[in-house]
MARLODREN-383333 format. One record per residue: x negated, y, z of N, C-alpha, C, O, CB in turn. Coordinates in steps of 0.2 Angstrom, whole numbers, plus 5000, padded with zeros to 4 digits. Each point is the difference from the previous one (the first is absolute). Glycine has a CB too. Example, Ala and Ser with C-alpha at 12.3 -4.5 7.8 and 13.67 -1.06 7.14 Angstrom:
BEGIN
493449725039500450065000499650065000499549995003501449955003
499350114990499650065001500450055003499750065001499749914989
END
This chain:
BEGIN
499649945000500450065000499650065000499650015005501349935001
499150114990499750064997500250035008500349975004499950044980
499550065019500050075003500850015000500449985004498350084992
501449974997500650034998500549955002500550015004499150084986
500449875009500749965001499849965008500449975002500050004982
498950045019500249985005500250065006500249995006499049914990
500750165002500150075004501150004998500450025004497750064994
501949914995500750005000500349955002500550035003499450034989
500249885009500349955005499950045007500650015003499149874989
499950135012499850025005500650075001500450015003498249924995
501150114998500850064999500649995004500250015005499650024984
500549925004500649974999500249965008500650015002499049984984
500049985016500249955004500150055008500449985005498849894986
500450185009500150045007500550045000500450015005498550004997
501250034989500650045001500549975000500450045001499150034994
500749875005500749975001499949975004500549965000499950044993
499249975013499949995007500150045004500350015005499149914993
500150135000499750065005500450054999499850055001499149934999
501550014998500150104998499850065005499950064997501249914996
498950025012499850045007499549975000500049945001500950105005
498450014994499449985002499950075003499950054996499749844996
500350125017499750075000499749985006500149945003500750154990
498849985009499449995008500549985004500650035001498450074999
500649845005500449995006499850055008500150005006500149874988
499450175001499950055006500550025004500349955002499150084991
500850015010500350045002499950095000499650035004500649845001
500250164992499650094997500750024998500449974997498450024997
501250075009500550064996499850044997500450034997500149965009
498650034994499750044995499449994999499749955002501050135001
499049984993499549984997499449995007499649955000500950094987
499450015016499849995008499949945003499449995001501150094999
499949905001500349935004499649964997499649975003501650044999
498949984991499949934996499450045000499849975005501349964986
498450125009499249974998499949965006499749954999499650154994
500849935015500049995005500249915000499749965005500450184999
500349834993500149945002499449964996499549955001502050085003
498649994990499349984996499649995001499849954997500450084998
499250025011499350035000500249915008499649965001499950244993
501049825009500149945004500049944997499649965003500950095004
499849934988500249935001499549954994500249954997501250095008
497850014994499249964999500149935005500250005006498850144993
500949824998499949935004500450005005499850005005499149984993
501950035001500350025005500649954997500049984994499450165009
501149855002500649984996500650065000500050035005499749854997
500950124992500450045001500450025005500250065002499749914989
500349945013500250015005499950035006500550035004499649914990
499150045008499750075004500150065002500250045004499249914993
500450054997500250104998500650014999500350055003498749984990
501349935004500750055003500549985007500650025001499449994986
499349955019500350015008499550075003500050035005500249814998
499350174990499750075002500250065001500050055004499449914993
500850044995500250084998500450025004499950065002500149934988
500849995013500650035003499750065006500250065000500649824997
498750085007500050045006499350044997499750045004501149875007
498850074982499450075000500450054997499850065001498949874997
501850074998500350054996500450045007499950064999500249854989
500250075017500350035005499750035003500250045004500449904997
498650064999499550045005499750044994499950065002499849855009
500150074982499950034996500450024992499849984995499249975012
501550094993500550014996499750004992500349974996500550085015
498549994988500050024996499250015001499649975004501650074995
498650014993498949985000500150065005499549995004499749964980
501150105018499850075003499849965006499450005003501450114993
499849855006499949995009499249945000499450005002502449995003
498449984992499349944998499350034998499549965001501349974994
499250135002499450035000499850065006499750054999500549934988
500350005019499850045005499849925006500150005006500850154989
499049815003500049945004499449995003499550014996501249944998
499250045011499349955004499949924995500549975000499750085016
499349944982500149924996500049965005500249944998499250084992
500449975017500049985004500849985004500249955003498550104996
501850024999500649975000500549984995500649985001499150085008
499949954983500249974995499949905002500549975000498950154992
500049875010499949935002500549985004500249944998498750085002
501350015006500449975003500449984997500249955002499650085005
500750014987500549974998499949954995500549964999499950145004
499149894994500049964996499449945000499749984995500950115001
499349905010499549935003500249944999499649964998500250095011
500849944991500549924999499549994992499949944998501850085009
498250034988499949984993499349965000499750005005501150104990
499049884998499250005001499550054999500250044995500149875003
499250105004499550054999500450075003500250054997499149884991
500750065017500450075002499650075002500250064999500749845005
498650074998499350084998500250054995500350055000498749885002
500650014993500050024993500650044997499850054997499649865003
501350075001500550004999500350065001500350034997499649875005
499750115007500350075002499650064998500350065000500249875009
498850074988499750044998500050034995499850064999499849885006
500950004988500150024993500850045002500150054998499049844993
501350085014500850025000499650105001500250054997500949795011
498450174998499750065001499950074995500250055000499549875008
499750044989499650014995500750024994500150064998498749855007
501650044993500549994996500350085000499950054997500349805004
500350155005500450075002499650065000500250054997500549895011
498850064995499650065001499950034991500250054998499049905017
500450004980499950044993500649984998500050054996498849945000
501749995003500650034998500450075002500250054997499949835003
499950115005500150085003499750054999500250055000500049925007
499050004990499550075000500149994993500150054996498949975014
500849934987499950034992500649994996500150044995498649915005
501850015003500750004996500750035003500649974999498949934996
500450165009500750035002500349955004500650015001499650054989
499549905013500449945003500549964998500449975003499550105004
500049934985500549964994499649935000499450005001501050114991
499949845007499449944998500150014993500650024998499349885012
499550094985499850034995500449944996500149945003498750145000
501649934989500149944995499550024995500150004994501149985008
498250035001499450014993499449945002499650025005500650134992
499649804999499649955004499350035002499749985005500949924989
499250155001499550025002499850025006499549985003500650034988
500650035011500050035006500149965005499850015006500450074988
500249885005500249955008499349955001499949975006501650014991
497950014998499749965001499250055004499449975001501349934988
499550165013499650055004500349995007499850035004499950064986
500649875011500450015007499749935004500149944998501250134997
498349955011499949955003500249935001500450015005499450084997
500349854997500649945001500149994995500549964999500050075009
499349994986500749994992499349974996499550044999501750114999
498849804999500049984996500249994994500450044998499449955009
500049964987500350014993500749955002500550014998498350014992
501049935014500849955000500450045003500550014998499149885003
500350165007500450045003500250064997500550025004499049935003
500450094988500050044996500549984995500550044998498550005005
500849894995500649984995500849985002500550014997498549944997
500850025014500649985001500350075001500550004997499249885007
500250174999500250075000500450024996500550025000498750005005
500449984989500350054991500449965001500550035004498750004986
500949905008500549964999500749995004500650004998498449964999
500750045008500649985007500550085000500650014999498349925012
500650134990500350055003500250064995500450045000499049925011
500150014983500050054994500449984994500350044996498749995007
500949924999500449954993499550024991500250024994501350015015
497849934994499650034996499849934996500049965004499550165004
500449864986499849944997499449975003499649964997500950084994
499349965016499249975002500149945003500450005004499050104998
500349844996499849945003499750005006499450034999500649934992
500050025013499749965006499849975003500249995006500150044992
499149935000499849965001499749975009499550035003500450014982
500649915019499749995005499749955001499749984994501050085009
499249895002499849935000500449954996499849954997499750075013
501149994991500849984999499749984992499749954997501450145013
499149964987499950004992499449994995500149994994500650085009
498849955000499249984999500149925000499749974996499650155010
501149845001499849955001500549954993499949964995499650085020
501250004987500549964996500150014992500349954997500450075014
499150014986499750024993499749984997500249994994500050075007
498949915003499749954999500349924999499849964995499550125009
501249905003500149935002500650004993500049954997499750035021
500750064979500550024994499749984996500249964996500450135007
498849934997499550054990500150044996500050014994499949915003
500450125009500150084997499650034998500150054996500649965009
498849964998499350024999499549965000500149955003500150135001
499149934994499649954998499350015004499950064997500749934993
499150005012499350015005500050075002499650034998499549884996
501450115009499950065001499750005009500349975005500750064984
498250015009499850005009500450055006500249985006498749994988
501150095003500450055004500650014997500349974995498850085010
501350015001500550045002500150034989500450004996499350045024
499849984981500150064993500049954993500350014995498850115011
500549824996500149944992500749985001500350004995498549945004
501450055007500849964999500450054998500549984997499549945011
499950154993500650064999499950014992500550014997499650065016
499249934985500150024992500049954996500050024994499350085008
500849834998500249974999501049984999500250004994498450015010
501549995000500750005004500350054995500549984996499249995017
500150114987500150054996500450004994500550014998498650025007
500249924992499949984991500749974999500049974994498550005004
502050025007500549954996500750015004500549974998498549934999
500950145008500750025004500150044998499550034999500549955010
500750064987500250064998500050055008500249995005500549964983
499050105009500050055007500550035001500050065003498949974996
501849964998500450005005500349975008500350025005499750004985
499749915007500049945006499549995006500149975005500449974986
498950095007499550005004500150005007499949965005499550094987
500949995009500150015008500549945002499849985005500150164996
500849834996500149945003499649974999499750005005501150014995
499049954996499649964997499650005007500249965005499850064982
499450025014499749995008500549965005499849955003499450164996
501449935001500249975006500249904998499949955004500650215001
499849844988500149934999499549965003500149955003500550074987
498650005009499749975001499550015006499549965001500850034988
500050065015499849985009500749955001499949944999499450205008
501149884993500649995005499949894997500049955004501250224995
498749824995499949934997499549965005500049955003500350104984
499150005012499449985005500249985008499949945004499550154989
501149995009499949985006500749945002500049985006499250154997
501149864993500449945003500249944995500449955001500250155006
499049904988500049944999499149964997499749955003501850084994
498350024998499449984999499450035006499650055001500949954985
499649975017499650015007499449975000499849954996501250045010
498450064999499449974996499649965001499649994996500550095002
500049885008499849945005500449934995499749964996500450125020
500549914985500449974996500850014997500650005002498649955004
500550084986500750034998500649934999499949945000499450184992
501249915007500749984999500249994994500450044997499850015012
499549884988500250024994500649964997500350014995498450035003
501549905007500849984999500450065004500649985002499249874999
500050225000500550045002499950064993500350054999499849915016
499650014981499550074996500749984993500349954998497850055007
502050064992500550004993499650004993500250004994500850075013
498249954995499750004993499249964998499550024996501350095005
499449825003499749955001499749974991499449994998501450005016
499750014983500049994992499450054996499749994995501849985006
498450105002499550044998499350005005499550034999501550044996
499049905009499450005005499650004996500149994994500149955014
499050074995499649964997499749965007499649955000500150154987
500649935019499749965005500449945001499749945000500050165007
501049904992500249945001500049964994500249945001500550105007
499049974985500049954996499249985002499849945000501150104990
498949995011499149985003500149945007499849955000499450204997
501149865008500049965005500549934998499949955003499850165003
500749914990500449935000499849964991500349964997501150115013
498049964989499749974994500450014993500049974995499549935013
500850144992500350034993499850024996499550045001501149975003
499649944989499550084995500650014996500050044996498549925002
END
């Protein structure tokens, strides 16, 4: 099976399973959502969203958060992992948004990727999520599930699987598309041992025709 017809079955088969595919974050703005993002790095969604409710109640917004001790950033957000770190970039994050962006979080990638905490996957998920911008996102989820698929081919990093991936998703779909392919990750193609008598596109694998000896 060619790219094109393995990237269109793959379409086909989410948009009439999936048709809702979106962050299980939890966010009302664009605020919120970098903040749950810059948290939930090796993190699960679940977590972070027993975090956010009560850091959002003490910190409504980047003004109050860029006036914070990080030390009482930490407290609120210890339960996650790496929570130093964590609280350093949530700091760092508020303070140059307030100074260099009006206190707006920016929809320009150049710009959001000057902001302490933000990354190219964290930046994408941003445009995407809160902008509604055509960017992919590449997390462990999709890096890993796109390979074990063959959506992609020896791809070593984060930036080979996304420009890959690109070359065959219409960038209308890009932003679900990521999510078809965490949300698939994280509850059926799992990465210890996926589910593939629960999986619906078992017929396009290339993992499951390799494990059960198909050609």
């Amino acid at each position: 099976m060619n790219k094109s017809t393995l990237f269109k079955k793959f379409i086909e088969y989410f948009t009439e399973n999936m048709p809702v595919a979106e962050s299980e974050l939890h966010y009302k703005n664009p605020y919120q959502l970098l903040v749950a993002v810059i948290l939930s790095a090796q993190c699960t969604d679940k977590r972070v969203n027993i975090i956010t409710p009560p850091f959002f109640k003490v910190f409504p917004d980047l003004k109050s958060l860029s006036k914070a001790e990080v030390v009482d950033i930490f407290e609120l957000i210890k339960s996650c992992s790496y929570p130093n770190n964590k609280a350093k970039n949530l700091s760092g994050m508020a303070k140059t948004i307030v100074k260099d962006f009006g206190g707006i979080v920016p929809d320009d990638y150049d710009k959001l990727i000057t902001v302490p905490g933000v990354g190219r996957k964290t930046a994408h998920v941003v445009l995407s999520v809160a902008f509604d911008q055509n960017k992919l996102a590449v997390d462990t989820h999709v890096h890993r599930v796109s390979a074990r698929i063959g959506l992609t081919s020896n791809a070593k990093t984060p930036l080979e699987t996304e420009r890959q991936l690109m070359k065959y998703f219409p960038e209308a779909i890009v932003g679900k598309a990521h999510h078809w392919l965490i949300l698939h990750g994280r509850y059926v193609c799992k990465a210890r041992k996926p589910l593939c008598e629960k999986c619906g596109i078992t017929t396009i694998c290339s993992y499951f025709a390799t494990s059960n000896n198909i050609k």
